[in-house]
FIMITOR-551358 format. One record per residue (C-alpha): residue number from 1; x, y, z. Coordinates in nm, 4 decimals. Each point is the difference from the previous one (the first is absolute). Layout:
<recs>
REC   n       c1       c2       c3
REC NUM        X        Y        Z
...
</recs>
This chain:
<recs>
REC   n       c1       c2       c3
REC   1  -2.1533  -7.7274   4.1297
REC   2  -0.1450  -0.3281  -0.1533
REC   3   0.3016   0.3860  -0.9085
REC   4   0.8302   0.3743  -0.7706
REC   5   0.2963  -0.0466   0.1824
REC   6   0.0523   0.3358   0.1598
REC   7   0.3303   0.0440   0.2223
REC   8   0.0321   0.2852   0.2154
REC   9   0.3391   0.0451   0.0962
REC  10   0.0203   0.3603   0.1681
REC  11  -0.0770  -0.0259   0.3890
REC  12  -0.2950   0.2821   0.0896
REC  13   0.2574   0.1899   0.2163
REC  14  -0.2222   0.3632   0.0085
REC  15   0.0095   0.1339  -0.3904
REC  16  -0.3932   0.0235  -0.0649
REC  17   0.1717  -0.0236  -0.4123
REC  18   0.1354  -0.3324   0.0861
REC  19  -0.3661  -0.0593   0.0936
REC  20  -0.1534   0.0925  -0.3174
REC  21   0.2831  -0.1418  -0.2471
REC  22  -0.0549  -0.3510   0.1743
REC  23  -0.3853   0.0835  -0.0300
REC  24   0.0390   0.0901  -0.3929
REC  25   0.2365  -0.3387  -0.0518
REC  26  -0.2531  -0.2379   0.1785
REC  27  -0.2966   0.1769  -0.1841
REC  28   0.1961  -0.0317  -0.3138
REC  29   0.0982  -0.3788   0.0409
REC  30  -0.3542  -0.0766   0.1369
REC  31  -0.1393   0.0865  -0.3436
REC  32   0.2562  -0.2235  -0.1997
REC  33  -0.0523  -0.2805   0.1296
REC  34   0.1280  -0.3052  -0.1764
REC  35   0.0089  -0.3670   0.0966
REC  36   0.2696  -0.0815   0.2506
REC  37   0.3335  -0.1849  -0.0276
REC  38   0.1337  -0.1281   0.2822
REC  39   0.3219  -0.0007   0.1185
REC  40   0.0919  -0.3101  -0.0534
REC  41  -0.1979   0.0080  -0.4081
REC  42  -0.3140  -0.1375   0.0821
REC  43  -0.3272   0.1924  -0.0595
REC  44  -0.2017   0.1098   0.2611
REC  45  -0.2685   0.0455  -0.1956
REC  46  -0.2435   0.2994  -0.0073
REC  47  -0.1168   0.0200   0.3797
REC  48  -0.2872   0.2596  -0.1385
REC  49  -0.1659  -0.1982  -0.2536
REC  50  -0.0645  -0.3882  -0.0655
REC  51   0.2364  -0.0787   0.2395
REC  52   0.2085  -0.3256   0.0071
REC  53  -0.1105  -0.3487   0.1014
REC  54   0.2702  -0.2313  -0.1194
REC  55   0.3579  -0.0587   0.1498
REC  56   0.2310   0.3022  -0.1318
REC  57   0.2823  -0.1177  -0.2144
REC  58   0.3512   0.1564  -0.1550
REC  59  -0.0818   0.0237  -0.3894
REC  60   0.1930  -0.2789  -0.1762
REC  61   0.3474   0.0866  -0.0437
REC  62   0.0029   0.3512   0.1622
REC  63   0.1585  -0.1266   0.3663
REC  64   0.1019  -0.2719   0.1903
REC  65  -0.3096  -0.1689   0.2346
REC  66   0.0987   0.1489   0.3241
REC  67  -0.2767  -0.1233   0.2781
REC  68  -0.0885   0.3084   0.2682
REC  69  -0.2697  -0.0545   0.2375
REC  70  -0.3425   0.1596  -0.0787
REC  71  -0.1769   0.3196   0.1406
REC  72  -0.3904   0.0146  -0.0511
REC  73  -0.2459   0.2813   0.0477
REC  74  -0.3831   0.0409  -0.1080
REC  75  -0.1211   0.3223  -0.1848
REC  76  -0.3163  -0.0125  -0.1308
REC  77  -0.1360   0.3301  -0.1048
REC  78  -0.3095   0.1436   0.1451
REC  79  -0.2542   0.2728  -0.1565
REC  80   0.0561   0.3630   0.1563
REC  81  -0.3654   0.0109   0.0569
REC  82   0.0635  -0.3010   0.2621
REC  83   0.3780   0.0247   0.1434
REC  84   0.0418   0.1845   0.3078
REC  85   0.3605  -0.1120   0.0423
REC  86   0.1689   0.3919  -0.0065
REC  87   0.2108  -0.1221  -0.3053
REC  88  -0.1154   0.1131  -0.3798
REC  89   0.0974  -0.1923  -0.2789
REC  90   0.3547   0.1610  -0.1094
REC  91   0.0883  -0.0495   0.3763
REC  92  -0.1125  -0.3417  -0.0216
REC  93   0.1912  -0.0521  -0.3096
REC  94   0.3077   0.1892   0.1570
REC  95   0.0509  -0.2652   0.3309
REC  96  -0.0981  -0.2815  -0.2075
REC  97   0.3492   0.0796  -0.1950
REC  98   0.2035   0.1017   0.2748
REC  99  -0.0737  -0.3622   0.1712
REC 100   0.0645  -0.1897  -0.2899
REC 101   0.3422   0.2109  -0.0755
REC 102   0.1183  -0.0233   0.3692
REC 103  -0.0971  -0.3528   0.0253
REC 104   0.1916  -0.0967  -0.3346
REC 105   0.3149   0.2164   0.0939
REC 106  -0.0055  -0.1911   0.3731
REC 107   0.0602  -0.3440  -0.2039
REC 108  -0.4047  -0.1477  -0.0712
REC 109  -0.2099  -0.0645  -0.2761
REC 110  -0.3209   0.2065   0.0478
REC 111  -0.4143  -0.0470  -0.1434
REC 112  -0.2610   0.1552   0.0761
REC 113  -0.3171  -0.2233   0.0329
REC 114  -0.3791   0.1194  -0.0147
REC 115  -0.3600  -0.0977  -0.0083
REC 116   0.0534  -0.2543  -0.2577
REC 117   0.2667  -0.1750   0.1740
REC 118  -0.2221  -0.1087   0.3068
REC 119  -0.2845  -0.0674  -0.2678
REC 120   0.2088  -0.3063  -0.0677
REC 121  -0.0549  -0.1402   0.3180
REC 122  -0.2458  -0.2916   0.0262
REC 123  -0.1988   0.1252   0.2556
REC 124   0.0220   0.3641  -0.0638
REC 125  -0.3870   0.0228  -0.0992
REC 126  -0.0297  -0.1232   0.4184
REC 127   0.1974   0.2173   0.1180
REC 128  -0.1540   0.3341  -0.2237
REC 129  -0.3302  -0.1093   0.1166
REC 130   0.1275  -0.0684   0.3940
REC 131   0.1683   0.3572  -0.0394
REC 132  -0.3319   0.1770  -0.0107
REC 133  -0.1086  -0.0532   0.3452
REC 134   0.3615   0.1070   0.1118
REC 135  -0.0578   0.3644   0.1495
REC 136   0.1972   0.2255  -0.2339
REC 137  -0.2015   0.3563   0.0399
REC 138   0.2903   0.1961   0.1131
REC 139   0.0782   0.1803   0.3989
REC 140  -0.2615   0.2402  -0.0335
REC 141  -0.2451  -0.2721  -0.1931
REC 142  -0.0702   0.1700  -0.3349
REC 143   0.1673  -0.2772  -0.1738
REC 144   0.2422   0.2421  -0.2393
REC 145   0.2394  -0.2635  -0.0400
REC 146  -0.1675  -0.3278  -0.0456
REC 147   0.1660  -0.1309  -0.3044
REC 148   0.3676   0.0881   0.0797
REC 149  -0.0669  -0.2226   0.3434
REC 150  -0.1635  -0.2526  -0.2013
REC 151   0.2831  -0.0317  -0.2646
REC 152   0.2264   0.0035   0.3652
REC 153  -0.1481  -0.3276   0.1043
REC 154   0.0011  -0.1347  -0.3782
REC 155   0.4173   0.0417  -0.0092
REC 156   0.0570  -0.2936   0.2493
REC 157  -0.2365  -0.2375  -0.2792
REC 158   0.2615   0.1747  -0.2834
REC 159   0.2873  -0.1282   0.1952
REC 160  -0.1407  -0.3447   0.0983
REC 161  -0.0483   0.0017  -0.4443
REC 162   0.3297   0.0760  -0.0726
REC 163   0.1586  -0.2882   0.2339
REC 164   0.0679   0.2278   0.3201
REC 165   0.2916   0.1881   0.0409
REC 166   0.1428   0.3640   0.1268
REC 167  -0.2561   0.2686  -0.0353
REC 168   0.0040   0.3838   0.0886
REC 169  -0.2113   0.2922   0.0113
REC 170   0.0989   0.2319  -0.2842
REC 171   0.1139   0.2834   0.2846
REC 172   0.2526  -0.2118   0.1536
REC 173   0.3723   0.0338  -0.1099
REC 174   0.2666  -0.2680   0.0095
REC 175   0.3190   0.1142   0.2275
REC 176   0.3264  -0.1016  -0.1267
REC 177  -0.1284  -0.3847  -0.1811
REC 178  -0.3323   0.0061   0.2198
REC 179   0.1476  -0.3345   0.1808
REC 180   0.0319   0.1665   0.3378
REC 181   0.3689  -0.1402   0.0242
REC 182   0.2648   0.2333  -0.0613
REC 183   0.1703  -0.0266  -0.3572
REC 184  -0.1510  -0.3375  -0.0859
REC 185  -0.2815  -0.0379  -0.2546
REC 186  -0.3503  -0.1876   0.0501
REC 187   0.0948  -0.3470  -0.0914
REC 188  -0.2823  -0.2051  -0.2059
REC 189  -0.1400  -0.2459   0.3024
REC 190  -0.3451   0.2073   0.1912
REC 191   0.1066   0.0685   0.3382
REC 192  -0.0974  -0.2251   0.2639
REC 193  -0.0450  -0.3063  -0.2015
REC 194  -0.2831   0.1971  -0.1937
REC 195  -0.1886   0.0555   0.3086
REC 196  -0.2223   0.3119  -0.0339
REC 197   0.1760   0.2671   0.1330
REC 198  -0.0464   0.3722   0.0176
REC 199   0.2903   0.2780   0.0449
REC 200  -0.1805   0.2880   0.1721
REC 201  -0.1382   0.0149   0.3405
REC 202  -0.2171   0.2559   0.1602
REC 203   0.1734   0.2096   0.2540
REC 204  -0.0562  -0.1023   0.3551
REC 205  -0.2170  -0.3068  -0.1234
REC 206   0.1145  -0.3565   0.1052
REC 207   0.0462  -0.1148  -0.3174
REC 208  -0.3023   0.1796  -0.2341
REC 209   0.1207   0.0019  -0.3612
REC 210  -0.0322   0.2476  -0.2356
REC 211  -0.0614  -0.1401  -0.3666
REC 212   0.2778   0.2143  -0.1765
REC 213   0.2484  -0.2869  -0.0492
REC 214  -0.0785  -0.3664   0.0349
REC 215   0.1161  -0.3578  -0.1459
REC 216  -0.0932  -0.3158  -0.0044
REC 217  -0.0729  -0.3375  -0.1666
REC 218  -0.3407   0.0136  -0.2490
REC 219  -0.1600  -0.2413   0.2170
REC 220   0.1186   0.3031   0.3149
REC 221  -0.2459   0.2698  -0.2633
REC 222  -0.2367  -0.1860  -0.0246
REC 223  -0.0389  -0.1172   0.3877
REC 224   0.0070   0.3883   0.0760
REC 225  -0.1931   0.1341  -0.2544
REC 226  -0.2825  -0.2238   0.1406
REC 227   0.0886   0.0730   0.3713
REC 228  -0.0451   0.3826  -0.0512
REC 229  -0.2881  -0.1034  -0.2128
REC 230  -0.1586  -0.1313   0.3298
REC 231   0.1150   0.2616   0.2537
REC 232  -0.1884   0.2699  -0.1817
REC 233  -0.3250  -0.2005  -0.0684
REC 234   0.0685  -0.0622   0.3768
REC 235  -0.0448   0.3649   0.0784
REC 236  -0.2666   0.0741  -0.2439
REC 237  -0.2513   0.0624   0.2810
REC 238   0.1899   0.2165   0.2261
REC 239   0.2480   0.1823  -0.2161
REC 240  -0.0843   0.2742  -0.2947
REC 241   0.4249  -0.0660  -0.1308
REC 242   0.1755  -0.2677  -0.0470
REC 243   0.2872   0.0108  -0.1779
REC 244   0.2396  -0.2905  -0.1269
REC 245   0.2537   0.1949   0.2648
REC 246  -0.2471  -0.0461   0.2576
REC 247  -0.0696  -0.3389  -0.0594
REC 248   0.4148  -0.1068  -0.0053
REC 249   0.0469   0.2144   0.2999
REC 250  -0.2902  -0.1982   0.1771
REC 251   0.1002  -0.3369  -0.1046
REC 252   0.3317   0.0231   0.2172
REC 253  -0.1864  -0.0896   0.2849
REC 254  -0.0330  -0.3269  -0.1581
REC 255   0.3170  -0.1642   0.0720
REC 256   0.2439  -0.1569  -0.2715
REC 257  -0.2738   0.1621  -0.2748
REC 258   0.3425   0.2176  -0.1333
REC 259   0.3423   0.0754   0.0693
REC 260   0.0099   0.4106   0.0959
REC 261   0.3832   0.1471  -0.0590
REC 262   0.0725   0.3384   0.0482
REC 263   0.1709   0.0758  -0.3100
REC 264  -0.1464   0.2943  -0.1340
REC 265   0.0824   0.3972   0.0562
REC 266  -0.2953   0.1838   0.0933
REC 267   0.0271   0.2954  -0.2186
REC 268  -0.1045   0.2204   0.3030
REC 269   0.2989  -0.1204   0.2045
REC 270   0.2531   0.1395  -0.3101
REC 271  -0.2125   0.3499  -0.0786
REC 272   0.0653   0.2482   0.2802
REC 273   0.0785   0.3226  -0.1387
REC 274   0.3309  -0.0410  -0.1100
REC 275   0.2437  -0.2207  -0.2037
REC 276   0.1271  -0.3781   0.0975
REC 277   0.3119   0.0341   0.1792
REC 278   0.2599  -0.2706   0.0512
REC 279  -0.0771  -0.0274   0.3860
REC 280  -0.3671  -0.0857  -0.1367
REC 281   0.1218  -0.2592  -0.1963
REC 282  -0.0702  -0.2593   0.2551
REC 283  -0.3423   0.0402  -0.0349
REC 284  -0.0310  -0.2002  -0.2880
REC 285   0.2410  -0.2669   0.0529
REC 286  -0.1409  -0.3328  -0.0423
REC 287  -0.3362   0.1673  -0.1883
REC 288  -0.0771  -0.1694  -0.3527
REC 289  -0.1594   0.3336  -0.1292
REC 290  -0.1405   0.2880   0.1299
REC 291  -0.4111   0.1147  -0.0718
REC 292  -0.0406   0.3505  -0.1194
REC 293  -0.4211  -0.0665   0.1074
REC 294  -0.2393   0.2564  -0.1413
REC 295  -0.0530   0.0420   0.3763
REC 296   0.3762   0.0625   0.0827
REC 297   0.0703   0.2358  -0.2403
REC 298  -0.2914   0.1945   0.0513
REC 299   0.0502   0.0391   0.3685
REC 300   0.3639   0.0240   0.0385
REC 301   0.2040   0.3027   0.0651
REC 302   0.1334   0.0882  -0.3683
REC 303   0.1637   0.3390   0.0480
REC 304   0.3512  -0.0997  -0.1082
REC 305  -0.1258  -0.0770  -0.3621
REC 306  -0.0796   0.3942  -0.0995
REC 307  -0.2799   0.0364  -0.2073
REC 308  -0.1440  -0.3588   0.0467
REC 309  -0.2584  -0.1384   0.2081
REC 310  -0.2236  -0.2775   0.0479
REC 311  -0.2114   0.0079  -0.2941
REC 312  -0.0500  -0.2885  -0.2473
REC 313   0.1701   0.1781  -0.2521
REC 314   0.3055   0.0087   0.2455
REC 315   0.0237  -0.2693   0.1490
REC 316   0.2488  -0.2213  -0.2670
REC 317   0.2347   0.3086   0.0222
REC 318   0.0369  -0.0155   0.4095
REC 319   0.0346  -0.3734  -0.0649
REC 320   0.3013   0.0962  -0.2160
REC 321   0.1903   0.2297   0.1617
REC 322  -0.0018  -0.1900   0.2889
REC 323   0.1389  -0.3151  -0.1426
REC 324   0.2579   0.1635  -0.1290
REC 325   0.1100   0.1551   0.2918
REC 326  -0.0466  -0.3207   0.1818
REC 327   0.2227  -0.1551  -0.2429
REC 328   0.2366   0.2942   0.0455
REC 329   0.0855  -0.0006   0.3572
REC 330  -0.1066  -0.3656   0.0230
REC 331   0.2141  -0.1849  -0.2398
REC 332   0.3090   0.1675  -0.0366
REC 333   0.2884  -0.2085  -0.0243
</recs>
């Protein structure tokens, strides 16, 4: 939830050899990976090694400047011996360039930020040490997963570094330009006058956000990196998991603390067991993006993509196919 170009363009319709050429392409691509060129001519950088931490720029000369608004995410890679995350490393590496290619193609800039990112904050030494007493030992309280929440709660201190913006979990997917308004790109100013806001909501919650998509100001970051800070040191006593989720989905009960939209496609409300149809095409009107979740995948009803499942492996191929059949029946002339 909270990592090269491959394009798959044939729709998993029920050949199992569709299946395996798309697995043999992505395989193939995985291991050739190059630095990326957006499409627009600016580098992305390489998202798998020292990763970037200036402003991207066009190389002199090549194209004209052409300002898009920005798309982050955080990867930071974790040991095998301590992830517990159901993803491997080529999987990993396999969403991390999916997002960045559908992001680019849907009219942004994209860069990935990591650990060193929120190292540059001031008082990121406070908040490593504050992190410790925040309860992070997992459902069942064998702590499997402690550094992938940690590096979670570190993201919102990478943002608040890099002056604020958009950010996005690596599994969620722009629809059409990721704006929410039909056939009109994200335009440069924040939403909301840079007010934090965040573009998922739990279902049947009043108002509990999900941290898949949020923006806001870098003063916004910073004011809710520390406010999750405190909700799980809050619950340190009586809770053995406390997530940044937890934390944002707490905080609504604190009024005016951020702006909740529902502008984000559950991926469990568009997997059902068989392909996107036009009359489901309302179903993501007025949605930004929609969040193929580890969770969502893996618990969805995937028997219209033959010879796929939920697997880690699998999961940027379900992503694919679907898009393009959203795109299909969605955004036909």
């Amino acid at each position: 939830m909270c990592a090269i170009f491959f394009v798959i363009l044939v729709l998993l319709s029920g050949n199992s050899s569709e299946v395996s050429s798309l697995r043999e392409v992505s395989t193939k691509n995985e291991m050739e990976m190059h630095q990326l060129t957006r499409v627009d001519g600016t580098f992305s950088g390489d998202p798998y090694g020292t990763m970037e931490k200036t402003p991207l720029k066009a190389r002199a000369g090549s194209v004209q400047e052409v300002r898009r608004p920005v798309m982050f995410t955080f990867y930071e890679p974790i040991p095998e011996e301590l992830r517990n995350t159901g993803m491997d490393d080529q999987s990993d590496r396999m969403l991390l360039q999916a997002w960045e290619k559908h992001w680019q193609a849907a009219g942004w800039q994209t860069q990935v930020l990591n650990l060193s990112h929120a190292k540059l904050h001031p008082r990121f030494e406070e908040y490593e040490r504050r992190l410790q007493d925040v309860p992070l030992n997992g459902m069942d309280g064998k702590g499997r997963n402690v550094q992938y929440n940690q590096f979670c709660y570190f993201r919102w201190l990478a943002m608040a570094s890099v002056g604020g913006g958009f950010m996005s979990d690596y599994d969620n997917f722009p629809l059409q330009f990721g704006s929410g308004v039909p056939n009109q790109p994200q335009n440069l100013q924040l939403p909301n006058q840079g007010r934090f806001t965040v573009y998922s909501v739990a279902s049947g919650s009043e108002g509990a956000g999900i941290p898949c998509l949020m923006s806001g100001s870098d003063g916004e970051w910073m004011r809710l990196a520390f406010a999750i800070l405190r909700s799980g040191e809050a619950h340190a006593r009586d809770e053995k998991h406390w997530t940044d989720m937890f934390a944002l989905m707490d905080l609504r009960h604190e009024q005016g603390l951020y702006i909740a939209q529902n502008e984000v496609l559950d991926g469990r409300s568009a997997l059902f067991g068989r392909h996107w149809q036009e009359n489901d095409c309302h179903l993501s009107q007025g949605k930004r993006a929609i969040h193929f979740s580890h969770d969502s995948v893996k618990n969805s009803d995937l028997s219209n993509f033959v010879g796929l499942s939920g697997t880690a492996q699998d999961r940027v191929l379900v992503m694919e196919a679907w898009m393009r059949r959203w795109r299909e029946v969605c955004q036909h002339p």
